[in-house]
N, C-alpha and C positions, 0 to 999 in steps of 0.2 A: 456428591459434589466435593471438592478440596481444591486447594491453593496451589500453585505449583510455582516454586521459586527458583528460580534460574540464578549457582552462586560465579561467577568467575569462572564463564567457560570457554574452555578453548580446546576447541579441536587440531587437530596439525597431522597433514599428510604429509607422508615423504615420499620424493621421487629421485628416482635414479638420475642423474644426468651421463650422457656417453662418457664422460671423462672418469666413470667412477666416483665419484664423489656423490654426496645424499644433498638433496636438496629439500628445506621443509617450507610447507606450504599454508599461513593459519587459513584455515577456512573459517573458524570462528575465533574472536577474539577480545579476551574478557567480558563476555557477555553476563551481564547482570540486568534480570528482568525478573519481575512478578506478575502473573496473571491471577487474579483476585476469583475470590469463590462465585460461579455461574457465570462470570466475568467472559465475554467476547473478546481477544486482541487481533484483530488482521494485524499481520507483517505482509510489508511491500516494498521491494526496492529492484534493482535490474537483474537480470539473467546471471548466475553464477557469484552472487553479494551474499551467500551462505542460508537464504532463507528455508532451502529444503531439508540441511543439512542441520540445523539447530530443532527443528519438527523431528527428523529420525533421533534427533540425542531424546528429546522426551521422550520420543516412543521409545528407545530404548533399542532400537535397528543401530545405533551407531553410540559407541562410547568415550565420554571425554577424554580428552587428553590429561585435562587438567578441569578443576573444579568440580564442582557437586549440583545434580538434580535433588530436589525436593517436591515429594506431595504430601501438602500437609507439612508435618513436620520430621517425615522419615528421606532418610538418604536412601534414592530407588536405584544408581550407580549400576549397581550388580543385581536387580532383578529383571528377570528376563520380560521381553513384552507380552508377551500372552498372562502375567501374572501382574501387568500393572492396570487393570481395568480401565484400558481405553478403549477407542474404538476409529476407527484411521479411514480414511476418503483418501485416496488418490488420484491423482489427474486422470491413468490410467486405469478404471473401473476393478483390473485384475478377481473378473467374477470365473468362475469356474465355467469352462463353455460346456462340459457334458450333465452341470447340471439343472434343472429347471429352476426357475426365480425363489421356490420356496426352498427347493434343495440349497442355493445358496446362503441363506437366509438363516435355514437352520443346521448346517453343517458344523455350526461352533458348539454347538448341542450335543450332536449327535457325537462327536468325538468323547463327548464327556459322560454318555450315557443317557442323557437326560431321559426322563418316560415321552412320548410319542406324546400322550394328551398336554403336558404342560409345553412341548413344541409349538403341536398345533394354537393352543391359544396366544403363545407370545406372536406367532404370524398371521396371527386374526388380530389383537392390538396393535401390533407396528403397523399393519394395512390402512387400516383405522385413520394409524396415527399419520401416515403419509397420504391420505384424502383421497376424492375420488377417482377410482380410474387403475389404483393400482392391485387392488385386487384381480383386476381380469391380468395380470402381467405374474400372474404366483405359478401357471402353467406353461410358460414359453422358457426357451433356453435364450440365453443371453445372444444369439446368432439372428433372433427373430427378434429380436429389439431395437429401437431404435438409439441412437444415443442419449437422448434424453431418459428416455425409460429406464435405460444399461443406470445411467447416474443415478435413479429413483431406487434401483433395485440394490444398488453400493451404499446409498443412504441408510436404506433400509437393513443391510446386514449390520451396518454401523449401529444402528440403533436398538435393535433386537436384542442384544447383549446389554443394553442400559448400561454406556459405559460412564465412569465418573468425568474422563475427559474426551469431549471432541481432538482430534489430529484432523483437519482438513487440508490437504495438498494439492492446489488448484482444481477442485472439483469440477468448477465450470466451463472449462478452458475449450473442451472440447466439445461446449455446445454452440449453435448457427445462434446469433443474435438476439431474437428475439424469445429464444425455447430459453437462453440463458436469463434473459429479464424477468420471464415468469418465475423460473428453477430457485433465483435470487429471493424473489420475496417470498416462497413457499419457504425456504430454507430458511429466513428472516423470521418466520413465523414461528418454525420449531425451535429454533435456539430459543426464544422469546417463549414457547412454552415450555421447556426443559430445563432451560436456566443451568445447561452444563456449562464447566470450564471450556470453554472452547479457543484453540491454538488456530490459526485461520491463515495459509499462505495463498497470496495471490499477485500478480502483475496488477491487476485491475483496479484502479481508483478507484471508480462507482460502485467494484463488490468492495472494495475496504470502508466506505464510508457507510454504506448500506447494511455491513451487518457489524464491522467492529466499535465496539464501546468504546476502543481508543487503539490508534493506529499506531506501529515500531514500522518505522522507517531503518531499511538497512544498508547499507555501504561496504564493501569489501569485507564482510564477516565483522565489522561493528556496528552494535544500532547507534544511529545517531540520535535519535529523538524518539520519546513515546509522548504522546500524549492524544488528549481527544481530536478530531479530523479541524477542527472550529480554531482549536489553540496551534497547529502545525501550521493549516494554513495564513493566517494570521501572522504567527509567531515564530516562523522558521527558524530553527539557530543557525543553521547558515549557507550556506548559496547552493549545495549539494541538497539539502530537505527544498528550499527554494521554488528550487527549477523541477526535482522530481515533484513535488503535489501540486495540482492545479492545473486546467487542460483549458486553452493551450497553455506550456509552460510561461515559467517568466523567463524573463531577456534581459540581460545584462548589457550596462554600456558604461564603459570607464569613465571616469568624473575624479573631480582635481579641486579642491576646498579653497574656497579664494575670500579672507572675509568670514562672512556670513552668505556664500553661497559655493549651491554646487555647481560647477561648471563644467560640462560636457562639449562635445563634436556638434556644434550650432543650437545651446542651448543652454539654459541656467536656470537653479531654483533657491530660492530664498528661502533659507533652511531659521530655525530658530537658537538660541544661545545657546542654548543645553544641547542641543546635537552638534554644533561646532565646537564646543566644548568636548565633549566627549571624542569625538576625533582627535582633536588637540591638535595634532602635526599636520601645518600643508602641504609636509611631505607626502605625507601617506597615500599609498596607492590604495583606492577606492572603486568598487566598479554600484553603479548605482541598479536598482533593480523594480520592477515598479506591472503590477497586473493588470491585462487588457481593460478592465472594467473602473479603473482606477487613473484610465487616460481621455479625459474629455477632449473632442475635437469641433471644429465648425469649417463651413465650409466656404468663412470667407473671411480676411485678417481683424485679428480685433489685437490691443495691445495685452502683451504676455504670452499671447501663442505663438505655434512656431510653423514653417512652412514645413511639409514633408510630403513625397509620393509613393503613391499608392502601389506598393509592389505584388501583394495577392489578394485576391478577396475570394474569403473561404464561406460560403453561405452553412448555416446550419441550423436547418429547417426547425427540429424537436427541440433549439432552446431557442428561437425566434429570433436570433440575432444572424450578423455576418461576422469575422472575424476584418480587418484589414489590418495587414502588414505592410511597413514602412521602414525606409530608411533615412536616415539623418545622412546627407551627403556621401552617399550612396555608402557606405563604412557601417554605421551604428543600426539594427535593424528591433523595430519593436514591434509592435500590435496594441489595437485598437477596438473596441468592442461597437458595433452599428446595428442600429435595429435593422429587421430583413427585408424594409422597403427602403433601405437604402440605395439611389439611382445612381451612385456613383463607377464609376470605371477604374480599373489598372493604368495607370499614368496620372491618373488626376491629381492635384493636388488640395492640400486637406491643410488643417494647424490644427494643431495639436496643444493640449497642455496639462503638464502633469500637479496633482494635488499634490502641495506641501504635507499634506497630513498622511498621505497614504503611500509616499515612497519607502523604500527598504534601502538601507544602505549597509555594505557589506568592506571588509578590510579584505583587501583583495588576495595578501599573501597567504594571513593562515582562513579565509574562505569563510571567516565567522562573524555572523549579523554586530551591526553598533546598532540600525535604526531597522525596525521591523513596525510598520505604522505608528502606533500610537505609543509604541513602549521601545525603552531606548535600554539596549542591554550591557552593562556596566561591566562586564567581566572583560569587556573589549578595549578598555581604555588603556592605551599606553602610551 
């Protein structure tokens, strides 16, 4: 196992543009991270925010522009991947199709010489070690498998080598639903008994919370935030981490500090001294932010709620709730969390009202939290 410290890095592609001229492009940028010894990190942010792209700089498939990798405490820069004991999952399985699951398996061997009997026994402990079912899969080619199986058998060459660091690159991506639910906690289970460094990219919320120790949220080739799934979602720094964690997202609606409240498009909240304070200006453009589960509503006026109708209702079944979505005079549009015998309809109307304690408030221009629930972030006062 080892530490793998990420100093100031930055990647930069150039492209040609017609006119002649180079144009350069960071795909990572200043990237400064540590993933701690046995330590899990899922990275998750949108298509093309550099997540695959900072995976190959560890691996070592792709080299910095600028800054320095660290395992342990050696600069790995200039050593090639085959000599930095990892071991890499890709979305794409990329198993060898002429050869059978154990030829896969131990082909990283056989290049090296190893003897045939100390082979055979590491494909008898990796079988082992990936549970029932996958020993009968040590004789098919990767053509006779299914996809789940294909990813069991990429696990397994991953592992076979005992490397010091997991590379996982959406591993699951290409499994149907539910083979991926199982895939998750079996894979849950090995990190949890291996206890490697493990680097973990994914889209997926559920697998980032499910197996990372602490999530990097990433943005156009910067991370914006790491920390554990509990403190992100809680504690966003700011409306970009926000809106990306937590299903459904949150919703944004502009608000305008009047007093001691905030005032919105047919609505207001009675905020306390210390968070009007820390705004300071009722200039400031503010958009307010606040989670389904975090909006009490009833179904008939009481004073402090607010009217609003019911624009979707999203049933969903496996977390026993519905969602409803609503708009504030048809302009401002949020959500609502119901339990799933809720009889109401699309058109109906509802009131609504949000907990002082649990809004998020955000400076609209540079996008960065002042009130994130219960903690008021000071770097934001100007």
């Amino acid at each position: 196992m080892v530490t793998v410290r990420l100093e100031n890095i930055e990647k930069v592609f150039e492209q040609k543009l017609p006119t002649g001229e180079v144009s350069k492009v960071f795909a990572l940028n200043n990237i400064n991270l540590t993933i701690n010894d046995g330590e899990t990190i899922a990275v998750v942010g949108p298509s093309g925010c550099g997540k695959s792209t900072l995976l190959r700089v560890i691996a070592g498939l792709e080299r910095p522009t600028n800054g320095n990798v660290y395992f342990g405490e050696k600069i790995v820069n200039e050593v090639e991947p085959k000599d930095r004991g990892i071991g890499i999952v890709f979305q794409n399985y990329a198993l060898y199709p002429h050869y059978k699951s154990k030829g896969n398996l131990s082909f990283f061997f056989k290049l090296r010489k190893v003897k045939e009997e100390e082979i055979d026994e590491r494909v008898r402990v990796t079988a082992e070690t990936l549970g029932v079912g996958f020993e009968e899969l040590l004789n098919r080619k990767p053509g006779q498998l299914s996809g789940g199986q294909q990813q069991r058998v990429a696990l397994g060459r991953c592992i076979i080598k005992e490397p010091t660091i997991f590379l996982l690159d959406e591993p699951l991506s290409n499994l149907d639903a539910k083979l991926r639910e199982r895939t998750r906690i079996e894979l849950k289970r090995l990190l949890r008994r291996f206890k490697v460094t493990t680097f973990y990219v994914t889209h997926d919320q559920v697998e980032a919370v499910t197996l990372g120790d602490r999530i990097a949220v990433m943005k156009s080739g910067v991370i914006q935030q790491v920390a554990p799934y509990n403190e992100i979602y809680r504690h966003p720094i700011n409306m970009f981490v926000a809106n990306f964690i937590g299903l459904p997202p949150m919703k944004f609606m502009d608000v305008q500090l009047k007093g001691k409240k905030l005032v919105g498009e047919g609505f207001e909240i009675e905020i306390s001294s210390e968070v009007a304070n820390v705004i300071g200006n009722e200039d400031r453009k503010l958009a307010l932010g606040i989670r389904p589960e975090n909006i009490q509503f009833k179904m008939t006026q009481e004073a402090g709620y607010y009217p609003v109708k019911i624009d979707v209702i999203e049933p969903l079944p496996n977390e026993g709730a519905k969602y409803l979505f609503f708009s504030f005079k048809e302009s401002v549009e949020a959500i609502t969390k119901a339990d799933l015998n809720f009889e109401g309809n699309v058109g109906d109307t509802i009131y609504v009202w949000f907990d002082p304690a649990k809004i998020y408030v955000f400076d609209k221009e540079t996008e960065e939290t002042i009130v994130a629930q219960d903690k008021v972030f000071s770097f934001t006062n100007a």
